[in-house]
N, CA and C atoms as an extended XYZ file, in Angstrom:
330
Properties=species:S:1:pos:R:3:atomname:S:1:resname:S:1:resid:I:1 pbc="F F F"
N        44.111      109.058       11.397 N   UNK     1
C        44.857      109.181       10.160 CA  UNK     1
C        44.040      110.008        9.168 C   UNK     1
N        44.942      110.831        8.501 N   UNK     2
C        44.103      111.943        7.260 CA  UNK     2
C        44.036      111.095        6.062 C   UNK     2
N        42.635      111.406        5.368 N   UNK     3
C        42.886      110.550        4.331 CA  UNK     3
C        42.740      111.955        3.547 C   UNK     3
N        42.805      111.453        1.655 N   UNK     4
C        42.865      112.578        0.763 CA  UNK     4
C        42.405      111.758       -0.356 C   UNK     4
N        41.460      112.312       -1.066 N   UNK     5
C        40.375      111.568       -2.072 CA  UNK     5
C        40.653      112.277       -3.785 C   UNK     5
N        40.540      110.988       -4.204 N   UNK     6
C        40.451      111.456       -5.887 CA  UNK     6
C        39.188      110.789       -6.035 C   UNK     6
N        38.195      111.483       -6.485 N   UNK     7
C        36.461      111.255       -6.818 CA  UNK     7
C        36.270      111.498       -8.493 C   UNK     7
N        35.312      111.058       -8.480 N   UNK     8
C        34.628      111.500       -9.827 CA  UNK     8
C        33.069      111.878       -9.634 C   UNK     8
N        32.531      112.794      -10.311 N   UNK     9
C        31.368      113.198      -10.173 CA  UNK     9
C        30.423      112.611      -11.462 C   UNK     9
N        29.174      112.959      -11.058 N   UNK    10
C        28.397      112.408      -12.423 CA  UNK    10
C        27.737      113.582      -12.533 C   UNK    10
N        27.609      114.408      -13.212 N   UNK    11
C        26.865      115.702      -13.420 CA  UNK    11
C        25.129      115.568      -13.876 C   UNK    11
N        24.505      116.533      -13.952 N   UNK    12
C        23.491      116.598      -14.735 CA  UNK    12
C        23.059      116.295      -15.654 C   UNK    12
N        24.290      116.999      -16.557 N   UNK    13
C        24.102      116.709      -17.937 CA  UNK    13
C        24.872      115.748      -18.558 C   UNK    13
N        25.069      114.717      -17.506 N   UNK    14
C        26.010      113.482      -17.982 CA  UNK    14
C        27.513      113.161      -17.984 C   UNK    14
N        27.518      114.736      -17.889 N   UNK    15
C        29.733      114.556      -17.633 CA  UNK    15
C        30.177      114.011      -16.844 C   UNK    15
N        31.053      113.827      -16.646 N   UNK    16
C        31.878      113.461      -15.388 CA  UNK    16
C        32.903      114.575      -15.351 C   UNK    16
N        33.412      115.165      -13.696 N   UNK    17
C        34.360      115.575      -13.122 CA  UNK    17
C        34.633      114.955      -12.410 C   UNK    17
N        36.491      115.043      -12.654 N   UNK    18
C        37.543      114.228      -11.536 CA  UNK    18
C        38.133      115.479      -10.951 C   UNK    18
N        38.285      115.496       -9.549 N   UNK    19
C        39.053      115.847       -8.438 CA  UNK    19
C        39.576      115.510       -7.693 C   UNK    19
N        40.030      116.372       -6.370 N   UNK    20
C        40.696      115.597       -5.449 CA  UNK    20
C        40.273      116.593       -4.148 C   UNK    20
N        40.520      116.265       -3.192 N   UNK    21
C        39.972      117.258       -2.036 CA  UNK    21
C        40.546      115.906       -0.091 C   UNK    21
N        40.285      116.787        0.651 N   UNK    22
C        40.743      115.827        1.866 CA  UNK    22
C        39.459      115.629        2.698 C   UNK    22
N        38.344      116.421        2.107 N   UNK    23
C        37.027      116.179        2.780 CA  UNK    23
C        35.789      116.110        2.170 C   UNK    23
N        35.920      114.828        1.581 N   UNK    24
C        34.874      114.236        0.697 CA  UNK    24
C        33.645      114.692        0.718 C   UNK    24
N        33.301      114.599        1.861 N   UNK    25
C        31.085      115.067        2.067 CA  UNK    25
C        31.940      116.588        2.447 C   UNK    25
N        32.237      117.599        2.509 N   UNK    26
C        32.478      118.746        2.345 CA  UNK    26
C        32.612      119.065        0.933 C   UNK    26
N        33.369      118.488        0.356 N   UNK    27
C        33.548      119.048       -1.097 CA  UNK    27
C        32.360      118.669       -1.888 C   UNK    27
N        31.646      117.591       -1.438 N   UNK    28
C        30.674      117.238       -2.702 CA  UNK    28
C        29.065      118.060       -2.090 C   UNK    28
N        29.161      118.680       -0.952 N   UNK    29
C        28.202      119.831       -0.668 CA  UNK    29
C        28.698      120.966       -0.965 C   UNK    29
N        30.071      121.746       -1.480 N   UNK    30
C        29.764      122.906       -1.859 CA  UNK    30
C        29.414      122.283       -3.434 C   UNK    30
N        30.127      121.670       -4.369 N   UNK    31
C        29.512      121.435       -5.795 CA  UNK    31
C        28.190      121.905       -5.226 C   UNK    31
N        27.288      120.746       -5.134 N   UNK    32
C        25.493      121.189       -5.381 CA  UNK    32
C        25.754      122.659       -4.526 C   UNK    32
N        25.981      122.979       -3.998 N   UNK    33
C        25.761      124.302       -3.304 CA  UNK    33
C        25.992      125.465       -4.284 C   UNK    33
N        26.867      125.014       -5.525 N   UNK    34
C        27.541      125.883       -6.320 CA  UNK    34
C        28.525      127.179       -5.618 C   UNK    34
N        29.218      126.709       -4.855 N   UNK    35
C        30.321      127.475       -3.904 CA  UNK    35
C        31.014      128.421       -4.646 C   UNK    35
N        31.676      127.675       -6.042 N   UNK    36
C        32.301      128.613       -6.691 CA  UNK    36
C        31.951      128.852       -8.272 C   UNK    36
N        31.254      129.690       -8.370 N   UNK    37
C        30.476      130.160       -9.750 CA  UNK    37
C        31.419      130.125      -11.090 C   UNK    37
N        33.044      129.716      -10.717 N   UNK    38
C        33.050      129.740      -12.031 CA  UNK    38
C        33.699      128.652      -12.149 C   UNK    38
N        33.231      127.436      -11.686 N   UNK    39
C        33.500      126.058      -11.714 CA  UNK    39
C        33.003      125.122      -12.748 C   UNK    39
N        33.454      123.926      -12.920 N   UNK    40
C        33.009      123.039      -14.406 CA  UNK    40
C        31.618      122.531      -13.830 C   UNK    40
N        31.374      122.398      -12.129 N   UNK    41
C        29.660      121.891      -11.584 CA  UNK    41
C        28.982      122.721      -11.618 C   UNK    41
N        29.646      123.921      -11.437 N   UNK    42
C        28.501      124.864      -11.146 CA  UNK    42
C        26.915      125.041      -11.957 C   UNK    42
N        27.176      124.950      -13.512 N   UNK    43
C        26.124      124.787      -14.526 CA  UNK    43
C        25.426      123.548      -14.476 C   UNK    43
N        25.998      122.526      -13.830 N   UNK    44
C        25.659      120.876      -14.323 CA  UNK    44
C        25.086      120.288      -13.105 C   UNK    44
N        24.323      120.965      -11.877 N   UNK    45
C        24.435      120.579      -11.016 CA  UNK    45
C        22.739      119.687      -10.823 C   UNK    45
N        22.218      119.284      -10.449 N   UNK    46
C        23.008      118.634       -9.256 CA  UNK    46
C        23.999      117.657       -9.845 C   UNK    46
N        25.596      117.348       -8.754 N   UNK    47
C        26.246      116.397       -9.021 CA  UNK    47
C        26.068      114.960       -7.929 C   UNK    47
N        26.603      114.070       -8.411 N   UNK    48
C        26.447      113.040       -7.722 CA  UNK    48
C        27.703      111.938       -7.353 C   UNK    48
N        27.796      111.376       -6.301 N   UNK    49
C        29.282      110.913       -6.498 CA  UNK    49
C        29.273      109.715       -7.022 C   UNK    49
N        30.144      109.466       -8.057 N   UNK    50
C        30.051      108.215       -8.785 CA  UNK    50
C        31.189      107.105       -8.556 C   UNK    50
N        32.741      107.745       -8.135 N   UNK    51
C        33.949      107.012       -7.448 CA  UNK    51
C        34.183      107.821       -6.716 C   UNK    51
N        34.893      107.076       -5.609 N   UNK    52
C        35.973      107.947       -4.781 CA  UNK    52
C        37.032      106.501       -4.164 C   UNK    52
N        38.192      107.460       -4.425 N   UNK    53
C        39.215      106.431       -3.548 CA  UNK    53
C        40.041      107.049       -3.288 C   UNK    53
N        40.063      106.572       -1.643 N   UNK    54
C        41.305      107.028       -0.609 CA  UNK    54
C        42.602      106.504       -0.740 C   UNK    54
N        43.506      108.263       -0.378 N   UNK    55
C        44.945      107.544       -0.232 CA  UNK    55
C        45.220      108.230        1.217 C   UNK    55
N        46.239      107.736        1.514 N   UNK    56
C        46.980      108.331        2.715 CA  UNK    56
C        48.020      109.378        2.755 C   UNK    56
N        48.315      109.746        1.308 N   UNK    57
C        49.179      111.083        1.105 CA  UNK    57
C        48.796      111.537        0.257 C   UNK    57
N        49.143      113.184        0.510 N   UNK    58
C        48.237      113.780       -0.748 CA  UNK    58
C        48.366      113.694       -2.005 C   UNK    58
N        49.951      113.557       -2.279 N   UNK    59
C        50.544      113.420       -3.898 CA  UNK    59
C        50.191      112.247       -4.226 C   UNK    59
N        49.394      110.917       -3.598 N   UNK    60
C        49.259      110.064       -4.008 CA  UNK    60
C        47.996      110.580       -4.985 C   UNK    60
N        47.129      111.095       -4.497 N   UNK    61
C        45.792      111.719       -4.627 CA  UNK    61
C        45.903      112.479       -5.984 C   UNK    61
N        46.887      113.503       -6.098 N   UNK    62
C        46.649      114.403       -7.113 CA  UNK    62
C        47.409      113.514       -7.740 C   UNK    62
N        48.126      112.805       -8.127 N   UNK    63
C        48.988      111.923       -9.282 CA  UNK    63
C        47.732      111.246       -9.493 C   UNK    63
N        47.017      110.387       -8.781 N   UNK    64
C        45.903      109.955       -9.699 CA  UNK    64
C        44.960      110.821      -10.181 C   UNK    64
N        44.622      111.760       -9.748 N   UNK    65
C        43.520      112.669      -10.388 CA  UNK    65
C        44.202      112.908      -11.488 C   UNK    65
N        45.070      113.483      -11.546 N   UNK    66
C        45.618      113.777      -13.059 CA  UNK    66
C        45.849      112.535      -14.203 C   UNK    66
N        46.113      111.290      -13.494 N   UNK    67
C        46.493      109.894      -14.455 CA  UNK    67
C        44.775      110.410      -15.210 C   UNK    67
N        43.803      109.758      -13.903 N   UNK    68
C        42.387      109.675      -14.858 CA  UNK    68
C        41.786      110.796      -15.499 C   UNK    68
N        42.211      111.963      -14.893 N   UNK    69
C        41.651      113.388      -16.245 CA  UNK    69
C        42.242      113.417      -17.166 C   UNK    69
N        42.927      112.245      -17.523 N   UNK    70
C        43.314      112.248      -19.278 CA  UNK    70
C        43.080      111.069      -19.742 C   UNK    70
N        41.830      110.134      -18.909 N   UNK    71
C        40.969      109.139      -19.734 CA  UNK    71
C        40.357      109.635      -20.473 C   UNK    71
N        39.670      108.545      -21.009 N   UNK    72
C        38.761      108.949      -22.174 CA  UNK    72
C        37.038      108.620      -21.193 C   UNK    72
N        35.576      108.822      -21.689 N   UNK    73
C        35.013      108.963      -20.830 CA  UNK    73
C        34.918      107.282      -20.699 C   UNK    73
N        34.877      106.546      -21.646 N   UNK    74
C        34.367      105.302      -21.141 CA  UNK    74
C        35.262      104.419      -20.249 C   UNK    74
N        36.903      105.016      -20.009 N   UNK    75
C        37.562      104.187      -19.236 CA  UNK    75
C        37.210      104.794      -17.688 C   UNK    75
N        37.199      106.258      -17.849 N   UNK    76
C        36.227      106.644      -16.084 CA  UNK    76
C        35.202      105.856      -16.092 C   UNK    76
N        34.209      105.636      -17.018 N   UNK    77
C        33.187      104.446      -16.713 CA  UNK    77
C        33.233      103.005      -16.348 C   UNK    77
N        34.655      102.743      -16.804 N   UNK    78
C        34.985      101.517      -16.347 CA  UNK    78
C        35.386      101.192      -15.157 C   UNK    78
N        36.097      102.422      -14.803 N   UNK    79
C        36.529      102.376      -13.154 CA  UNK    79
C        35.333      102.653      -12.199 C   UNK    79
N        34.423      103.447      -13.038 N   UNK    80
C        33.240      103.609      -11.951 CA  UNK    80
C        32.481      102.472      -11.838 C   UNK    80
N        31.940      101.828      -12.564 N   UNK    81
C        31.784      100.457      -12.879 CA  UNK    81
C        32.535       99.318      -12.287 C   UNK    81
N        33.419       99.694      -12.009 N   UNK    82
C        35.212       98.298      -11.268 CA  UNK    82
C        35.091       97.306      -12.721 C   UNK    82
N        35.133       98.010      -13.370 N   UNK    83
C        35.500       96.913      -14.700 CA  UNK    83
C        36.867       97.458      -15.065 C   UNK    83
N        37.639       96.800      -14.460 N   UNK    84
C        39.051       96.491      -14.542 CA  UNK    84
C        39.475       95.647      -15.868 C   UNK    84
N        39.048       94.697      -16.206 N   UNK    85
C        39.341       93.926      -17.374 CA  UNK    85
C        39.001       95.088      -18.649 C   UNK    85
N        37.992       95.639      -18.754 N   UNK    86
C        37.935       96.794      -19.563 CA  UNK    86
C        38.648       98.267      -19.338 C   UNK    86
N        39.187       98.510      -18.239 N   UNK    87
C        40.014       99.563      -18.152 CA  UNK    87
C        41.521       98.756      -18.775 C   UNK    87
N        41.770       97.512      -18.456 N   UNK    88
C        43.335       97.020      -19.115 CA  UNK    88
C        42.764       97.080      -20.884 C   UNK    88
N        41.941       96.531      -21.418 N   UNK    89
C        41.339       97.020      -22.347 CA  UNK    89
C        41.625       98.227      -23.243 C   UNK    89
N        41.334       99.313      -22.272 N   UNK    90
C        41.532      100.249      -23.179 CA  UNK    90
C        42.943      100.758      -22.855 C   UNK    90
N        43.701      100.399      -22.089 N   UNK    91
C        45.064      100.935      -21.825 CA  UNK    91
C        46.001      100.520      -22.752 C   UNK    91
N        45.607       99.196      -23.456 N   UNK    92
C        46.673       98.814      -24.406 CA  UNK    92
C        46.609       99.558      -25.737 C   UNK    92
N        48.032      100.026      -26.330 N   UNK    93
C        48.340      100.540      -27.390 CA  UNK    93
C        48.040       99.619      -28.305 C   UNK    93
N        47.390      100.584      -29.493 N   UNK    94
C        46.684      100.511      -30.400 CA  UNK    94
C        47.125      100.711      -31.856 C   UNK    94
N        48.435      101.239      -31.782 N   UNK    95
C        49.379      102.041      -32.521 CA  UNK    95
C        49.935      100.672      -33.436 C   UNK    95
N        50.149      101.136      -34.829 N   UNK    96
C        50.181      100.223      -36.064 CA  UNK    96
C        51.476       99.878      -35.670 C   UNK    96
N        52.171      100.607      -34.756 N   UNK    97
C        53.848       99.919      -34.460 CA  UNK    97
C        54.121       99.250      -33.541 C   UNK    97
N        53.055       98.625      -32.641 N   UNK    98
C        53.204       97.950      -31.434 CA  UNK    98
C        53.024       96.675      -32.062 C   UNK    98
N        53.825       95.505      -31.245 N   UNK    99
C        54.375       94.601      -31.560 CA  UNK    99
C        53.488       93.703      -31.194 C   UNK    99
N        52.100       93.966      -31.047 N   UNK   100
C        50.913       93.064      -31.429 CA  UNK   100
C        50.669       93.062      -32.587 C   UNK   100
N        50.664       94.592      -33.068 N   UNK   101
C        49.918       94.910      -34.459 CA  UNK   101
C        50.995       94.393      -35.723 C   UNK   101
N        51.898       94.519      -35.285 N   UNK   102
C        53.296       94.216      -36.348 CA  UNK   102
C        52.921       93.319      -37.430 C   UNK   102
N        53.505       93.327      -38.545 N   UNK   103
C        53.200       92.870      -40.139 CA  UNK   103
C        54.114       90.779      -39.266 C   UNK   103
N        55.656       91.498      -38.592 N   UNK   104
C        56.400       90.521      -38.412 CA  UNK   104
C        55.371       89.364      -37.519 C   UNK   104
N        54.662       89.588      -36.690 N   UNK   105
C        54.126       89.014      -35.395 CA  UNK   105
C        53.290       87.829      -36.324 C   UNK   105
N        52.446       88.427      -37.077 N   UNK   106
C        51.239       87.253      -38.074 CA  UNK   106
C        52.438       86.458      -39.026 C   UNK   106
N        53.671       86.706      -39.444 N   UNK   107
C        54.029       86.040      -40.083 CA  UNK   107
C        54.998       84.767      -39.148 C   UNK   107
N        55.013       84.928      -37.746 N   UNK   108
C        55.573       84.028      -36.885 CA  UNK   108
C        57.162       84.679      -36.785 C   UNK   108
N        57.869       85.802      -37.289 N   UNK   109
C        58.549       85.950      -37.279 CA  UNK   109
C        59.494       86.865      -35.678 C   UNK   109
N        58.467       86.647      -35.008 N   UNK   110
C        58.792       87.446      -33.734 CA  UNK   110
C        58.918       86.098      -33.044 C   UNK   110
């Protein structure tokens, strides 16, 4: 069975990059190899692998790479970490109109 990976890297200089690729120890030897010079590792290298998780289809793969390249850095840290209770954490809306935050909710009126 083919698998297909969404990873995260830990860079040099502390960043993280998320991708996706179908051959994990291939892709994370061209990064340090600097394969393609005008890449976000190429400057930051050496990289290191910090997550990876397998799916069994590829769109499963790139739908998550894209969910987590629009975390913020400390919720990739949370997943790299498996701190799940802090990734639900930061997923909840925060917004003065959500019906936690509501004026109605403290007055018992919900």
């Amino acid at each position: 069975m083919k698998f297909y990976y969404t990873y995260i890297l830990s860079c040099s200089d502390g960043s993280l990059y998320v991708g996706v690729t179908s051959d994990i120890e291939r892709r994370l030897i061209e990064h340090n190899a600097g394969k393609y010079p005008n890449a976000y590792t190429h400057s930051r290298r050496p990289v290191t692998l910090a997550f990876c998780q397998d799916f069994t289809e590829p769109n499963q793969a790139i739908e998550f790479e894209k969910k987590i390249k629009k975390w913020s850095r400390v919720k990739k840290q949370a997943l790299i970490d498996e701190n799940f209770d802090q990734i639900q954490n930061l997923s909840e809306c925060r917004n003065a109109t959500h019906y936690k935050y509501s004026p109605e909710k403290d007055e018992g009126n919900l």
